[in-house]
N, C-alpha and C positions, 0 to 999 in steps of 0.2 A: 517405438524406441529406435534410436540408431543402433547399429550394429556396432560392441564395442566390446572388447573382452573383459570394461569391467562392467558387473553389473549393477542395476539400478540401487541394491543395498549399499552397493560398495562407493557409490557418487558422491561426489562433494558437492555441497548444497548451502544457498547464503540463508542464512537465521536471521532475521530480523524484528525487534521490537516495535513497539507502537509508544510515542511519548502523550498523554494528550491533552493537549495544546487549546480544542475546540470544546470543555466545558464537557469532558466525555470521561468520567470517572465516578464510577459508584461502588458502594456496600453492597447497595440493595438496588436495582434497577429501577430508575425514574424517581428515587428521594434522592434532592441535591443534597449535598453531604461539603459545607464550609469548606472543612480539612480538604476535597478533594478538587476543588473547584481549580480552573484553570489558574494559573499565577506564575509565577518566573521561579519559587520558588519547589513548588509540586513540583512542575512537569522537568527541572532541571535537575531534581532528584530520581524520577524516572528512568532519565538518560543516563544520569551515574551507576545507577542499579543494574541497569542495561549493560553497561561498559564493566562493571566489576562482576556481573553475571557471566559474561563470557560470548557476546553476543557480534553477531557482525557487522551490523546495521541496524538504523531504528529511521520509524518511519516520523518526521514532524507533518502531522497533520493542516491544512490551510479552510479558516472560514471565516464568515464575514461579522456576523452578530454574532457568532458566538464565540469565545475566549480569546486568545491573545493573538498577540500578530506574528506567524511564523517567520520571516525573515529575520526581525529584530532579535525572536527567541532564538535562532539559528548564529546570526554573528557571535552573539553572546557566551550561548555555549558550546562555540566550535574551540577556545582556547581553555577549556575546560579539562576536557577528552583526549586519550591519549592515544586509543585503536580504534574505538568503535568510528564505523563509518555514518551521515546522515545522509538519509535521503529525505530531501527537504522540497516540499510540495511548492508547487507554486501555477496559481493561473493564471490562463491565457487574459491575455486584455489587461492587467493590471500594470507591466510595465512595456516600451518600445525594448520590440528585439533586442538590439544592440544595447540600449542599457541593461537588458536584462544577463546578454550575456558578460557582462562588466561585474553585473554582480556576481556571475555564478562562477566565471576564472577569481574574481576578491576571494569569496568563501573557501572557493576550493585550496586557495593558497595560505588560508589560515589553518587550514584543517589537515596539509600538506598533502594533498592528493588525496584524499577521503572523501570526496563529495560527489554524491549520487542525486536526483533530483526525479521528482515526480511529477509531472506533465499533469492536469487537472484543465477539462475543458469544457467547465460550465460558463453558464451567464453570470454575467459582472451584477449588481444593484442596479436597477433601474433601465439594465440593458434584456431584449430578448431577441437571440438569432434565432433562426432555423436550426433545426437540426446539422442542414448540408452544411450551411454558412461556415456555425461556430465551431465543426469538424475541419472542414477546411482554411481555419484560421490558426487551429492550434499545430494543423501540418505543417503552416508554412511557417509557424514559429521555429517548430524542430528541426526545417528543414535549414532555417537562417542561423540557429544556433552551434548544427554543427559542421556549417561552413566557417563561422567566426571564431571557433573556438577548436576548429583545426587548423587553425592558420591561416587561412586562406581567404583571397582577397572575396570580397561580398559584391558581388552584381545580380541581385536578384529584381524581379520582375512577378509577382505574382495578383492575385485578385483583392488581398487585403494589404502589399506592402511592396514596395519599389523602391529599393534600395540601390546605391553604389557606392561601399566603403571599404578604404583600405583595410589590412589586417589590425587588427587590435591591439595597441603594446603589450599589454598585460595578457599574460595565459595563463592556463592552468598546468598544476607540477609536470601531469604529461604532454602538457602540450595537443592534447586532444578534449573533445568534446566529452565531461561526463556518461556514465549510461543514464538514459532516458525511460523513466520506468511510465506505463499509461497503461489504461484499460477501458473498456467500454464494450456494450455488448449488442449496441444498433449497427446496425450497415453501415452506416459512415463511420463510427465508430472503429469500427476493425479494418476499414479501408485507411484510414487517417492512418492507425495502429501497423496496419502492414508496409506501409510505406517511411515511415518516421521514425517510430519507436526503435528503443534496442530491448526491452524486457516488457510483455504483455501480462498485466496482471488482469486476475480473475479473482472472485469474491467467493465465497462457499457455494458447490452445487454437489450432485449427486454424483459420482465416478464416472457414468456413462456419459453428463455433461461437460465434463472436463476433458473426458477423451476425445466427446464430440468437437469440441470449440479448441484444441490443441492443432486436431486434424486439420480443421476450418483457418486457424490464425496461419498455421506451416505453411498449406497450398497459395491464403492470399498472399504471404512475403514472397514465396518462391516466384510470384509474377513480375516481380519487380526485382528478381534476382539477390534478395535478403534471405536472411534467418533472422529467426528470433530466438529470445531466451523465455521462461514462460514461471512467472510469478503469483502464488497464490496467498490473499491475502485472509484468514480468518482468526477467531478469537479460538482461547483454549481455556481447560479448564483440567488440572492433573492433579490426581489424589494418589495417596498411598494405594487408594482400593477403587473400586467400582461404583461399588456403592457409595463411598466417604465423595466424590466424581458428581454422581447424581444425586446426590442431596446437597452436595451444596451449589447448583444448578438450580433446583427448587429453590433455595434459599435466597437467591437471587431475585429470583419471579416474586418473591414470598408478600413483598408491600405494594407491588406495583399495582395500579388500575390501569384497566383499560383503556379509560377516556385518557387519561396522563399519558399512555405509552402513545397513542396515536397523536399527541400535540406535541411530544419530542419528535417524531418521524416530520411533523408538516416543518418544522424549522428549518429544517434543510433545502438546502437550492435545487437538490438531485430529486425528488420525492416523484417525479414523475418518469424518469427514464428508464430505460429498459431494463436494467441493471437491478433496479432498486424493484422495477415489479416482479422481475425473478426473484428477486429474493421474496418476498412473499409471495409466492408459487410456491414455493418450497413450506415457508412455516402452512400453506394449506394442505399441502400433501401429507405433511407429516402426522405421524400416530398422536394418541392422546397423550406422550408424553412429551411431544413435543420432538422427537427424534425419526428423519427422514432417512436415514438409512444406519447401519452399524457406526456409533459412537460420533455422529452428526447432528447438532441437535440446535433446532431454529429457535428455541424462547425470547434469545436474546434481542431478534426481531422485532418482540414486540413495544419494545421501546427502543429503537435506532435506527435510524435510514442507514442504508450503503449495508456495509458487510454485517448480516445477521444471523448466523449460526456460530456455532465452537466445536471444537474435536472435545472430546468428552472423554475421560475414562483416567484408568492406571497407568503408571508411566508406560509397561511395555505396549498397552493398545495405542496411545495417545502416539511413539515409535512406530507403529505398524500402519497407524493410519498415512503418518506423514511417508513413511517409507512405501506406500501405495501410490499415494501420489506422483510420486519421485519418479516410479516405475510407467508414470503414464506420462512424464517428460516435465515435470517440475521441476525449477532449477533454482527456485528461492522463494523464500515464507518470510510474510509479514505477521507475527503473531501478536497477540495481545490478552488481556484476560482482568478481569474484574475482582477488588483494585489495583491497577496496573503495574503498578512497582512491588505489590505483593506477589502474585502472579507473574512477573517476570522471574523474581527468585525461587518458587517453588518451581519452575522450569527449567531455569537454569540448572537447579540442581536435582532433580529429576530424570531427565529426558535429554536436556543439550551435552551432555558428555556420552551420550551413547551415539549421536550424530556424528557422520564425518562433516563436518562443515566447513566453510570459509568464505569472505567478500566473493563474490560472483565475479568471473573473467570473463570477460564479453570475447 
């Protein structure tokens, strides 16, 4: 932690939902569920729920087969919304730099300076880089975006793009580059991430991996003379009680099979990256009930690529865990919880009025 006379309880920390976009809403883990399937009109009530909850941001999620196309859902319901901020995913390769940051000064000025954006650096359909490659492609994305999008004329020169354009008419309300949220947990990964990024997001791991990889993300920026802000993204799950917490945890598990849960994990583009094997690292370490360390609990793993654990418990543990976090230099949560817009309001009104919270200031 830095040295700071307020302390880690006493920090303000951005809250953010999960809207979802990518066919990722259930009752019961692994039975589709009609009512909850991706559509304009679910996931647009998610973000209402979100915004009437009291939340600071929400994340729109981006994939290819599976549910709706984030950008479209993003214009859409940016005139919607009155505070909440989006961070709205988007990856590498889908559009040229420059239009891409065309679209992200448009959104941002519908949303009137609300708009945060999540870097996402896999392979396209039918496309496969390298690891080094398609790391080093979505850097020099980040790196062309916030030269454009801080005004500034563009002469870039790199290994995927050779650029020379003037400034851009259109900005954004600040007139600067949104924050750039990204995470990844290969070597290039966190090299791309130290160099580029403004907020390093992390996925559920155990307190001592997060301290580990806080320490790791800190010293790579400090090479290149940056800071970072440091974003953890997991699900949650809050009951009046402990027990009422972990049963309906169980409940979740309750219809799933196995063979199902591991044919939702292969859907996904990521199923082989680092990221995605630590996460099962985890649901193996963990006890027979599925919980790897106090009130972190992998189940949900077993049917979902990417982020597969939840904080588990009663509002004050479900408080205590996040306020641990905090204390190890977290500075903003992406949370989420099964079904999502129900779970955002038993949070909201739980847990997010005992948080000092607000938008993240870079």
């Amino acid at each position: 932690m830095t040295n700071s006379s307020m302390t880690a309880t006493d920090k303000t920390c951005e809250v953010s939902w999960f809207s979802a976009l990518c066919d990722d809403d259930y009752e019961f883990l692994g039975q589709p569920d009609p009512a909850l399937a991706s559509s304009w009109e679910h996931c647009r009530n998610i973000v209402l729920q979100a915004e009437k909850g009291g939340f600071d941001n929400i994340l729109l999620p981006s994939g290819y087969a599976l549910g709706i196309d984030t950008t479209m859902f993003a214009g859409a319901i940016a005139p919607l919304v009155e505070k909440i901020r989006l961070l709205w995913a988007v990856r590498m390769g889908e559009d040229w730099p420059p239009q891409l940051a065309r679209r992200i000064a448009t959104l941002d000025r519908i949303l009137g300076g609300r708009l945060t954006v999540n870097i996402i650096s896999s392979d396209l359909p039918g496309e496969k880089l390298g690891s080094r490659e398609r790391y080093q492609r979505t850097l020099e994305v980040m790196q062309i975006l916030k030269i454009m999008l801080n005004g500034e004329h563009l002469k870039y020169q790199g290994e995927f793009y050779n650029l020379d354009l003037p400034p851009a008419r259109i900005t954004t309300v600040s007139g600067k580059c949104p924050p750039l949220y990204f995470g990844g947990l290969s070597e290039d990964a966190r090299e791309a991430a130290a160099q580029g990024c403004d907020v390093y997001l992390m996925w559920p791991d155990t307190m001592d991996k997060v301290r580990e990889t806080i320490a790791d993300m800190t010293a790579r920026a400090a090479k290149y003379g940056r800071t970072l802000k440091f974003g953890y993204r997991a699900h949650v799950i809050v009951r009046e009680t402990e027990d009422e917490a972990r049963t309906y945890a169980d409940r979740l598990l309750s219809k799933l099979d196995d063979a199902a849960g591991e044919a939702i994990r292969q859907k996904s583009l990521d199923t082989a990256s680092v990221g995605v094997t630590r996460q099962a690292e985890l649901r193996s370490a963990a006890g027979g009930d599925g919980f790897v360390e106090e009130n972190l609990w992998t189940g949900i793993g077993r049917a979902r690529s990417g982020c597969g654990a939840a904080i588990v418990g009663d509002p004050d543990q479900v408080l205590a865990k996040i306020k641990a976090y905090q204390a190890e230099g977290i500075d903003a949560f992406i949370l989420s919880g099964y079904p999502h817009a129900a779970e955002a309001d038993l949070f909201s009104r739980h847990v997010l009025p005992k948080i000092n919270h607000a938008p993240l200031v870079l």
